[in-house]
N, C-alpha and C positions, 0 to 999 in steps of 0.2 A: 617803691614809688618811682625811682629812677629810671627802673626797664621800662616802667606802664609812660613816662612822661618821653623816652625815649623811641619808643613803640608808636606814639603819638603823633612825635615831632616825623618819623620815619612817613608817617602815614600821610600828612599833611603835605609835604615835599611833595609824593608822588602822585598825589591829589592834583594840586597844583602844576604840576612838570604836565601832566596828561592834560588837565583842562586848557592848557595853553597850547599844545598839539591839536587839540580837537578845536579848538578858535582861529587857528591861524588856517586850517583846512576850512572850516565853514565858510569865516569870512572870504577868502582868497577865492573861493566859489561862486557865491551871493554878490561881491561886491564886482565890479568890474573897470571903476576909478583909479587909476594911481594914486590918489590923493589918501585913498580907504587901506590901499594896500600897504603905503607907506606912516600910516599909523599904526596898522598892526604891529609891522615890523618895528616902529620903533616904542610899541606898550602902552601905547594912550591910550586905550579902548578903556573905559569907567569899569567900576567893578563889579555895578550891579550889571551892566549885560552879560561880565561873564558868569557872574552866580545865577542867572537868567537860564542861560545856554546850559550850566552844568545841572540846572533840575530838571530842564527840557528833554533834554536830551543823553545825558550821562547816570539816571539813575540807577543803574545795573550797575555802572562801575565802579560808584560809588558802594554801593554792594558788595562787589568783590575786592574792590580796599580795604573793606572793614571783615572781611573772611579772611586776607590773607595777614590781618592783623592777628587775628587771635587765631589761625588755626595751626602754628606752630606750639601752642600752649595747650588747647581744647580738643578733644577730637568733634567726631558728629554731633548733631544737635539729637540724633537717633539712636545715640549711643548712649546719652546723657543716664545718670542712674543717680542724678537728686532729686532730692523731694520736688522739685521746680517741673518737671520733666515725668515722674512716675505718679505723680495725687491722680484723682477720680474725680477732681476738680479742676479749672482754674487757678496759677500761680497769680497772685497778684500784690505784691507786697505795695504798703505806704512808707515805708521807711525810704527817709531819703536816702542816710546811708548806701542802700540797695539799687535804689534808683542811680545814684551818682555813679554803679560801677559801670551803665549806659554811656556814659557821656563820651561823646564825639567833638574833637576842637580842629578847629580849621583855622588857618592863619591865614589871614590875608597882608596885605603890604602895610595897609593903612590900622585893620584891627582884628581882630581874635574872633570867631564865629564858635559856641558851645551849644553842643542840642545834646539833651538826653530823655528819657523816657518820663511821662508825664505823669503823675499818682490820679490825676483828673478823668485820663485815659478808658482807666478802668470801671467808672463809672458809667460813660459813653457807651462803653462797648466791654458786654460784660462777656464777651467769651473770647476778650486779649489772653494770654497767659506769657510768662515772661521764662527765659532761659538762662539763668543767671553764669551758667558754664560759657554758653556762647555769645551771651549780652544782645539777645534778640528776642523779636516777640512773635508771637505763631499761634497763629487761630485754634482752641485747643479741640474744638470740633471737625476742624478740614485734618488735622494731625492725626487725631486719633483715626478716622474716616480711612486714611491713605495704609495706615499702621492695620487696619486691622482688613481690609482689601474691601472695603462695602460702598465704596465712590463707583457706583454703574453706570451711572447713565449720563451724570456731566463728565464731558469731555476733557474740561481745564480744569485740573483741579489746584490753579496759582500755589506753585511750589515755593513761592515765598513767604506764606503761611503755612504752607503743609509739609513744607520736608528743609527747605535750605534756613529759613527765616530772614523778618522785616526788622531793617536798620535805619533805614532814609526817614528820619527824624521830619524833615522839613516840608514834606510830602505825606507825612504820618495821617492824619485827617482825612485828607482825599483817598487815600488808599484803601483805609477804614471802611469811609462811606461804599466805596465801591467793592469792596469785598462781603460786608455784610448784607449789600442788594444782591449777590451773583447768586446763580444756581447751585454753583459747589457747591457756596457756606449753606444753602439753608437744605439741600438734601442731605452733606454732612449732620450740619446740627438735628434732623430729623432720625438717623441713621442711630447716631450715637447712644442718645433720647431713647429711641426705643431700645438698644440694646440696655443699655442702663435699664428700662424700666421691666427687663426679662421679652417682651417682643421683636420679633424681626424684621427685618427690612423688607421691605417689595421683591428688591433685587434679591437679597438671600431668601426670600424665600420663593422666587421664581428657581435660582440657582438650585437650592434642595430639592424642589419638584422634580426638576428635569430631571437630579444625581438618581432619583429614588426610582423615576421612570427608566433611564439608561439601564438599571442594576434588572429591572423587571424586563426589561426588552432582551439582557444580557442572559437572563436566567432562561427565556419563553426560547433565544434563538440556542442554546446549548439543549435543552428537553427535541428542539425539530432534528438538530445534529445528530444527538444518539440516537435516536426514534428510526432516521434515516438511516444510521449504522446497523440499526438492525435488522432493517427490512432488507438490507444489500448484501448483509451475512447469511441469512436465510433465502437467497435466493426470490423475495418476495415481490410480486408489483406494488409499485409508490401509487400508482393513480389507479382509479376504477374507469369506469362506465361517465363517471361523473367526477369534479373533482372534491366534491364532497361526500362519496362514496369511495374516496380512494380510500390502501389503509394508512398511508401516513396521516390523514387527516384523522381517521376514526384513532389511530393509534394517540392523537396527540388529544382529542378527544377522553379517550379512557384515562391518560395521565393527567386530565384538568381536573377529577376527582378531586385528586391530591392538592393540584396548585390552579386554583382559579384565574392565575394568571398568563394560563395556557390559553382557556375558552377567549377571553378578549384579544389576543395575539392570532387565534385562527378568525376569527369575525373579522380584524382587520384587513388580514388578506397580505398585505403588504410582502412579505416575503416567503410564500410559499405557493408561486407561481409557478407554471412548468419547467421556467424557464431559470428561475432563482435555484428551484433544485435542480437540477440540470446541473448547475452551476456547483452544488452542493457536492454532489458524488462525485463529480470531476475531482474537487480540491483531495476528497476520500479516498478514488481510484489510485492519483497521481500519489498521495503520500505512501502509500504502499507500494505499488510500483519501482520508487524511488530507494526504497529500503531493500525490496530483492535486487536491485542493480547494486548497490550500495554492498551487497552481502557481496555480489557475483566478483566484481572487481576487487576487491578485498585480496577472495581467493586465486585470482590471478587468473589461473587456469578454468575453463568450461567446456561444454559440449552441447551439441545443438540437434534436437529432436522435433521431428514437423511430422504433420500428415493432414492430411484436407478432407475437408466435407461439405455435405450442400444442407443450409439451414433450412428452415419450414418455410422463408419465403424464397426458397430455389435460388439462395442466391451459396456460392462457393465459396466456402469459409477457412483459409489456411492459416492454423494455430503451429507457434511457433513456440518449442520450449527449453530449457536450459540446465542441464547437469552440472553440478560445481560440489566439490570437497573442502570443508571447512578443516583448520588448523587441528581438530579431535578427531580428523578423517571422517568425520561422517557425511556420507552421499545425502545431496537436496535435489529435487529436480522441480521447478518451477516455470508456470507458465510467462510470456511474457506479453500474450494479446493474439487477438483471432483481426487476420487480416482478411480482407475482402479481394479475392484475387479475379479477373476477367477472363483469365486465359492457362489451362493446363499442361501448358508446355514446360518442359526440361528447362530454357534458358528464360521465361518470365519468372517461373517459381525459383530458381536460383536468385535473382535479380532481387524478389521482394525478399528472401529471408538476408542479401544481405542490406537490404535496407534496411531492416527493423534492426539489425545488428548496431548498425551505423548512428541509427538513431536511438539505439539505448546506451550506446558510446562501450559496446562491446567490440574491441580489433579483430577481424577474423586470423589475426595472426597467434592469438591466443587459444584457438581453438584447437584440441583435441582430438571430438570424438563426433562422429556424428550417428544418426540413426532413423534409417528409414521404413515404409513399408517394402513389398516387392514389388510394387507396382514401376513400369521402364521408366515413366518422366522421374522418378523419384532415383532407385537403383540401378537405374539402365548402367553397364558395363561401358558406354561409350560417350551417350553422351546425358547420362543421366545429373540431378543434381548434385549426387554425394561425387560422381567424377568431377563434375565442372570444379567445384570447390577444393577436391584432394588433390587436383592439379596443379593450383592455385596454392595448396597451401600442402604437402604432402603428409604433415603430419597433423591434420583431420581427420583419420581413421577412421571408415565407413564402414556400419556392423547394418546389416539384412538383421531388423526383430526378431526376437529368437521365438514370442510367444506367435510371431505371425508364420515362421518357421514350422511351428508345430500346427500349428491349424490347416495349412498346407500337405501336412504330412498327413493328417489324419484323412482330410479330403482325397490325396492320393490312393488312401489304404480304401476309403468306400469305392470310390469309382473303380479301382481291380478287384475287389472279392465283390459277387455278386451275392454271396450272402446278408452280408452286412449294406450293399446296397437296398434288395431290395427291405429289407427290412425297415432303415431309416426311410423309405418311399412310404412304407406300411405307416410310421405313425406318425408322419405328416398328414397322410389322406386323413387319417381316423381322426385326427386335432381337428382339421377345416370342417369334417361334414358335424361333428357334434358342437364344436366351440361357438363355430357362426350362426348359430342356430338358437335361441331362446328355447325353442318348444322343445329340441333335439338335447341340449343340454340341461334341462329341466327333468328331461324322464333319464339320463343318467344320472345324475342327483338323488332320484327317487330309486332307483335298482340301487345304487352304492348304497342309500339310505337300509337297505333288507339285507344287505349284508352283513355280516358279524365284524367284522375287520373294517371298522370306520377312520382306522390310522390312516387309509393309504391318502395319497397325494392326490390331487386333482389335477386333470390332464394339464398339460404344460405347452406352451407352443415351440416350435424348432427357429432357432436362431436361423437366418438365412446366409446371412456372410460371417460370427463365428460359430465355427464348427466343436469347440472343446467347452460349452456350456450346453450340449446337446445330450448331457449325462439324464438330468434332471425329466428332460422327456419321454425318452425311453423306460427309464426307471418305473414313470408312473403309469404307462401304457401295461408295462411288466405286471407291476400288483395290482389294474385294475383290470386283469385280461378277461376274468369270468363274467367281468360287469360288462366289458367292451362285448365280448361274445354278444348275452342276453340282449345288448342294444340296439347294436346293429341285426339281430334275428327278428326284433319288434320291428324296427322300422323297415327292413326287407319284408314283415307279412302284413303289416297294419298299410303300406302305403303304397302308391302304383306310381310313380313319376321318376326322375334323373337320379334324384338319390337314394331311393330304395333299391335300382339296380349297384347303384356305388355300394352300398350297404349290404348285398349280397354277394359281390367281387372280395368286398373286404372282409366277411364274415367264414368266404371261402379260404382266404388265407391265412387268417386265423387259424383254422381248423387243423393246418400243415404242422408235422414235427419242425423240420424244417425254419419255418416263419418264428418258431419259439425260438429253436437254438441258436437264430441270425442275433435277435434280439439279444439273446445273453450274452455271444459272443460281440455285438457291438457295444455294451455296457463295461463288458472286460478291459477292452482296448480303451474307448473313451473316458473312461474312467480315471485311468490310468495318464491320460494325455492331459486329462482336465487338471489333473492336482500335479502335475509339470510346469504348465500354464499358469497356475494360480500362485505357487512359488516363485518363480521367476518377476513376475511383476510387481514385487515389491519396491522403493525406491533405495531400496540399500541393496539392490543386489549386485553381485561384483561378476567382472563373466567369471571368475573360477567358480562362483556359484552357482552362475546358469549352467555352465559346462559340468558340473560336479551332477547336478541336478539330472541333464538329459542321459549322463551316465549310468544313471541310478537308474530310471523308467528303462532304459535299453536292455540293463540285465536284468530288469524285472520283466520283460516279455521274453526273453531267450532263457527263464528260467521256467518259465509258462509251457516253451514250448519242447515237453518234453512228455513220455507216453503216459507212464503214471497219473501227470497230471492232465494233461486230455483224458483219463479213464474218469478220476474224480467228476470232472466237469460235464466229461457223456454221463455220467449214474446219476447226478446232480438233477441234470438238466430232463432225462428221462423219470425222475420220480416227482419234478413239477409237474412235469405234460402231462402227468396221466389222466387225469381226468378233462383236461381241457384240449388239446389235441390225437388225432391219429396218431398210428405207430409210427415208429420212425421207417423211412423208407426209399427205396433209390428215386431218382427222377425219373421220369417219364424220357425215354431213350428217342433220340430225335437223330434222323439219318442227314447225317452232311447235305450241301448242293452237290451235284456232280462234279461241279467246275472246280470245286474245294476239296473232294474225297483222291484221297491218292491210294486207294486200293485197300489201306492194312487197317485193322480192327483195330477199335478203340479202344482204350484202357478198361479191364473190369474190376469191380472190385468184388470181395468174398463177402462181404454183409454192409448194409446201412452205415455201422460206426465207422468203419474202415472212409468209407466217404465223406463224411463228417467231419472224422479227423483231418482227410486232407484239406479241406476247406479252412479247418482249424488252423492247420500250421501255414498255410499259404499267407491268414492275414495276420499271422506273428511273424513273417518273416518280413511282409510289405511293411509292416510297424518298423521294423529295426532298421531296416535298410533305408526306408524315408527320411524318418531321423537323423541316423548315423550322415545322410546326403545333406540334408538343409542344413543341419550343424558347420560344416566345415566347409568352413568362410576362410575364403584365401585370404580376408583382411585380418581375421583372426589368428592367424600366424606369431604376428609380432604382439599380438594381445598374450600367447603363451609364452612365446621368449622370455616377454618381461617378469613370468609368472614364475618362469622356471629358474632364473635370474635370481630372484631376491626367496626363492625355498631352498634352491641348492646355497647359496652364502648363508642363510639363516641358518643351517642343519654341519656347517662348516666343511662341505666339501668343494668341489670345486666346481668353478664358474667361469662366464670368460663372456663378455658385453660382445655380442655380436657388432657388425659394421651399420647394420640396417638401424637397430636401434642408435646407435653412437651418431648417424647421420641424421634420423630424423628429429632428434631432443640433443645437439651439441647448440642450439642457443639457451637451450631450458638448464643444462647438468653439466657438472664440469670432471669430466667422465675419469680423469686420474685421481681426484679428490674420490670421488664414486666406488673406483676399485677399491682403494683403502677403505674408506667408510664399510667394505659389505665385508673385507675380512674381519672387523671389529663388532659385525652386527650378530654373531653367534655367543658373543660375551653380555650382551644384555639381557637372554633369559636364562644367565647364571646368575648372576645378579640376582634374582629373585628365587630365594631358597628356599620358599615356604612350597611353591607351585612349581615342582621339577616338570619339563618337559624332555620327552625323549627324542622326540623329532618332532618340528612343524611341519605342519601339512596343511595350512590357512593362512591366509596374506591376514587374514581376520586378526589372527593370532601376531600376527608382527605390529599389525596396528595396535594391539591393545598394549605391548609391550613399549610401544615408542611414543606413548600420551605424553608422559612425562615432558617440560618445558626443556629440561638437563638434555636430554637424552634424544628429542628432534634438535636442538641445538648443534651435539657432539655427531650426529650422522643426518646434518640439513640435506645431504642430496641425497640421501637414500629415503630421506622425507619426499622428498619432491619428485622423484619416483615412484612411490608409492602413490602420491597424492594424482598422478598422469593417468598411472593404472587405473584407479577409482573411478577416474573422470569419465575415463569410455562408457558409456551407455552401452545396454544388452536387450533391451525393449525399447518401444513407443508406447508402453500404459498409459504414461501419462499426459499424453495428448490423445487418448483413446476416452481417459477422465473426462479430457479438456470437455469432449465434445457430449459426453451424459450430462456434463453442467449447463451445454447449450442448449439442451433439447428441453431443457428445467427453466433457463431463463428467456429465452424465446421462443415461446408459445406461439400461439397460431394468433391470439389475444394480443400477444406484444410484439407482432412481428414486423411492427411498422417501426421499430425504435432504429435509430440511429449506428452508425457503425462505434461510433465514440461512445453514447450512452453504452453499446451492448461490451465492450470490451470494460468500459470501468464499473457497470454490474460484474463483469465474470472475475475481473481480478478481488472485488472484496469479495464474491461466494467464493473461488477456487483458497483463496489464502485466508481459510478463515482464522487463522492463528495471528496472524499480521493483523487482520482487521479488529481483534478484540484490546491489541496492543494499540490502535489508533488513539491520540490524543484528542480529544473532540474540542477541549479549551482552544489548542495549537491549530485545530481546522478553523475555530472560529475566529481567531486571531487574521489568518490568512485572507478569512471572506470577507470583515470587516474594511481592513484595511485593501483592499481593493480598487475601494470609491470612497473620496472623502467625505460623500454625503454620509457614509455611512458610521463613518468615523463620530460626526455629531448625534446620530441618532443613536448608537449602542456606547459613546462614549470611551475611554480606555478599559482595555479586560483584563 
């Protein structure tokens, strides 16, 4: 009782000391008398203007008097956890006892002022409830209201009822009256009421509608996302003719089967305008994009492979793409966009690939390897792109395509053997006059149909610019020759115009030994060139594998050319002809010009085969020696150094880092660490006992050896060596892909699309392995939050 009358007397003092500050400022203001100001000063003012002034005007502080009374004892009034503070009613006690612990005394000079809480109160105003922890009273409707978050719409919800609590005893009444007219108290006590009676509020249940709508908006806009992903993986059009003919719509469409709350989400329209998807693939494109950069820079080191094309709407398309070795050595080569170029010069086409560089935040100081076609603005020796760059940067090592090398070569070998020339003429002409033709390829259909041998192939047409998928045509000309005969014979007697003489030219050479054995002998070589070609373009291929590879086809045609096997191939070739060609036989002997004859007689030969043969060996010889020539690339030099480099240390003989390499990779390798490393790199496949090797002879083989985290640790620069080697590119396939992908995604139909739309279409079809790893949640995360209108409409995801 001591503390509580101490606490009191505490509270009173400061009561008093502040109303007497706050008097002496009022008056000194209002009054502007000396006569007024020196009664202040000397206490005269009566007591009731100051107990006037202190209800007027000081009610709050009175307030927080009586908070910092008891809040050294009490904590919150929100904290409270007696039955005063937790019922499902109204505290209202009548004991006075209980009441008395209210009481407030104020001391005046003259008398004692006591106010405490009224038991009368609670009949007044039956939704008082009392705090008997913090000796306050609190609206138990505006309380509950604020505790449980369902106060919407009134703005003030008098926190001196609803959260701090009322003490101003002397003002109790009026405050009363005016609290239970306000809007708080009666949407509270509304609020509460129905929650008690199991009903909800307006506000909560406008708030639940909306939750329920966001979750449905959030589901309808995640179904457009993937629907979109998948039309972009497959290469597909998003719109039609109409946009309710597109297939994203029909797509999302067949998925409202399932969730009806797909069909009301397309009726709406709202977000799947052109423009919103548009927006959509963009966020799709760019995260995957983002992930092959993300990989690229990782690995440190890259290389850089282009080649250009003109799309369906004639416009000039230069795709740009990027070789890079991951920490398990495995080769990736990724596109990184088709850029739209105006101009086929050597120093613009330089200029945009290093912009795209620039702007994927690839350094061309990191680059390795480069790879182009043969064309001069690209490989020109002077001032071609891969020069401008390897000048720039010398250790960018420019590799001439090896598959573009062989297509070169095989062209070489038809334009010198007039064999294999005319022949490839032959079944070009026979494709055009029967393929283009309905009526003409309708009655070859019907003769193949009468034949027994319904396996063979139907005519094929001749690539124009590659020459090493020109197997497949010939082949089918081959087994379809009896039918080719029969067709061309009908339409040379059934018809009188341009093409029955064509039909008869061609039916005449047909008829030749000669025209047969062009044909087999162009099968032989092409064949041969094709599955060179086909090997090589893989994205793991290393040049010791291209190199290994072009070795292989060169002793397999100098194994060819040899007499034995020309007998084979002349008996072969003679026991097909037989019934379908003449004998074999010399050519029709044709006398020089004068101006060209120098007197001495022409070669003769002793029979047909003799002739043949030499025709035979002439284009085994052009095979080997074109190859052997496009092969060896002065830049390919230091691509074998390094080859020979890490086989002779692996095999533990001896070795010795040339200057050229030491100069072009002394910021990459730290070439003294390096020697060491390669004399210890022969003790790692002792190590494995199970799998003796007796020599290596594959870089293949070093890599599989040096997976191990231990072990690229214990030799890092022989790792990063390795990983240099890998990075050189030996083809352009993959921007040869690039561009089968464009002729799939820009149609003649969608050739109006955008340079942006068409590059983030071709990055989700090219990378379809990335796009099935797309987070479509994290896409809609992104789109959402964009616009904050959008934020209210889909809510948090």
């Amino acid at each position: 009782m001591d503390i509580k009358s101490d606490q009191s007397d505490k509270t009173s003092t400061l009561y008093e000391e502040k109303c007497q500050v706050i008097e002496d400022k009022e008056s000194a203001e209002e009054n502007s008398n000396k006569e007024s100001a020196q009664k202040i000063m000397e206490g005269e003012i009566v007591q009731e203007e100051k107990q006037n002034l202190v209800d007027t005007e000081n009610t709050e502080f009175i307030d927080s008097l009586a908070d910092e009374s008891c809040s050294e004892k009490t904590a919150l009034a929100d904290d409270c956890a007696d039955i005063c503070c937790t019922g499902n009613t109204p505290f209202q006690p009548r004991d006075k006892a209980i009441l008395q612990q209210t009481k407030f005394t104020i001391k005046r000079k003259n008398k004692t002022i006591t106010r405490a809480v009224q038991g009368n109160w609670f009949d007044d105003f039956p939704w008082l409830t009392l705090c008997t922890t913090r000796k306050n009273v609190f609206c138990f409707f505006s309380r509950k209201a604020v505790k449980r978050k369902v106060l919407m719409l009134s703005k003030n919800a008098e926190l001196a009822f609803s959260k701090n609590g009322f003490s101003n005893w002397k003002k109790a009444m009026n405050r009363f009256r005016e609290h239970e007219n306000s809007s708080a108290h009666e949407e509270a006590e509304l609020n509460i009421r129905r929650l008690q009676s199991g009903a909800m509020a307006v506000s909560e249940q406008i708030e639940k509608k909306e939750k329920e709508d966001q979750k449905k908006r959030r589901l309808a806009l995640s179904c457009q996302l993937s629907s979109l992903k998948f039309l972009l993986r497959q290469g597909l059009a998003v719109r039609g003719h109409s946009e309710s003919e597109g297939h994203l719509t029909q797509l999302l469409k067949l998925r409202a089967e399932d969730n009806p709350t797909i069909l009301s989400w397309i009726e709406k329209g709202r977000y799947v305008s052109p423009e919103i998807v548009n927006e959509q693939i963009s966020l799709i494109g760019l995260v995957i994009l983002r992930s092959v950069l993300d990989d690229v820079r990782q690995a440190k080191w890259f290389s850089i492979m282009a080649d250009e094309t003109m799309d369906v709407a004639y416009k000039e398309q230069l795709v740009v793409c990027v070789r890079w070795v991951d920490d398990s050595f495995n080769i990736h080569e990724d596109m990184l966009g088709l850029f739209e170029i105006h101009s086929q010069t050597s120093d613009f086409i330089a200029l945009a690939v290093k912009d795209v560089l620039i702007r994927s935040g690839l350094p061309l100081e990191l680059c390795r390897g480069q790879a182009y076609d043969g064309a001069p603005n690209m490989s020109g020796h002077l001032t071609g792109v891969a020069k401008q760059i390897q000048n720039q940067y010398p250790s960018s090592i420019s590799v001439h395509c090896f598959a573009h090398c062989i297509n070169l070569s095989v062209q070489d070998v038809t334009k010198k053997c007039s064999a294999i020339r005319d022949s490839m003429n032959l079944v070009t002409e026979i494709e055009k006059l029967i393929c283009l033709s309905p009526k003409r390829k309708h009655l070859f259909m019907q003769k193949k149909l009468q034949e027994t041998n319904l396996s063979s192939p139907n005519l094929r047409p001749i690539c124009p610019t590659r020459w090493t998928v020109r197997t497949y045509a010939i082949e089918s000309v081959i087994q379809n020759y009896k039918v080719l005969q029969d067709v061309l014979d009908d339409i040379h007697t059934n018809t009188n115009d341009e093409y029955s003489r064509r039909a008869g030219g061609q039916l005449a050479m047909m008829e030749k030994f000669s025209t047969y054995l062009g044909l087999k002998l162009s099968h032989l070589i092409f064949a041969a060139s094709e599955q060179l070609s086909i090997s090589i373009q893989g994205k793991n291929t290393s040049a010791q594998d291209a190199i290994r590879a072009s070795k292989a086809t060169v002793s397999f045609f100098e194994r060819q050319r040899n007499d034995s096997v020309f007998s084979d191939f002349y008996d072969a070739v003679c026991a097909e002809a037989k019934d379908l060609t003449d004998e074999p036989s010399f050519p029709r002997y044709r006398r020089a010009p004068k101006r060209l004859d120098d007197g001495s007689n022409p070669h003769s030969y002793d029979n047909p085969k003799d002739y043949f043969k030499q025709q035979f060996f002439e284009a085994l010889e052009q095979a080997v020696g074109t190859l052997e020539n496009r092969f060896e690339q002065k830049n390919m030099t230091i691509v074998k150094e390094i080859e020979s480099l890490l086989l002779n240390a692996a095999n533990g003989e001896l070795f010795s880092v040339s200057e050229e390499i030491a100069m072009l990779y002394k910021d990459d390798i730290s070439f003294p660490r390096l020697e060491q490393q390669l004399k210890m790199l022969p003790d790692i496949f002792k190590v494995d006992s199970e799998n003796e090797i007796k020599k290596v002879t594959l870089i293949d083989t070093i890599c599989q050896h040096m997976k191990e985290p231990i072990t690229k640790k214990l030799l890092s620069e022989v790792t990063k060596l390795v990983q240099i080697y890998l990075t050189i590119p030996v083809t352009t396939a993959t921007p040869e892909r690039s561009f089968s992908s464009l002729r799939r995604i820009k149609t003649y139909l969608r050739s109006t699309m955008t340079q942006a739309r068409l590059n983030h279409c071709m990055t989700c079809f090219v990378h379809k392995e990335r796009t099935d790893q797309v987070n479509i949640k994290e896409i809609a995360k992104s789109f959402i939050q964009k616009i904050p209108s959008r934020k209210l409409y889909f809510g948090n995801y």
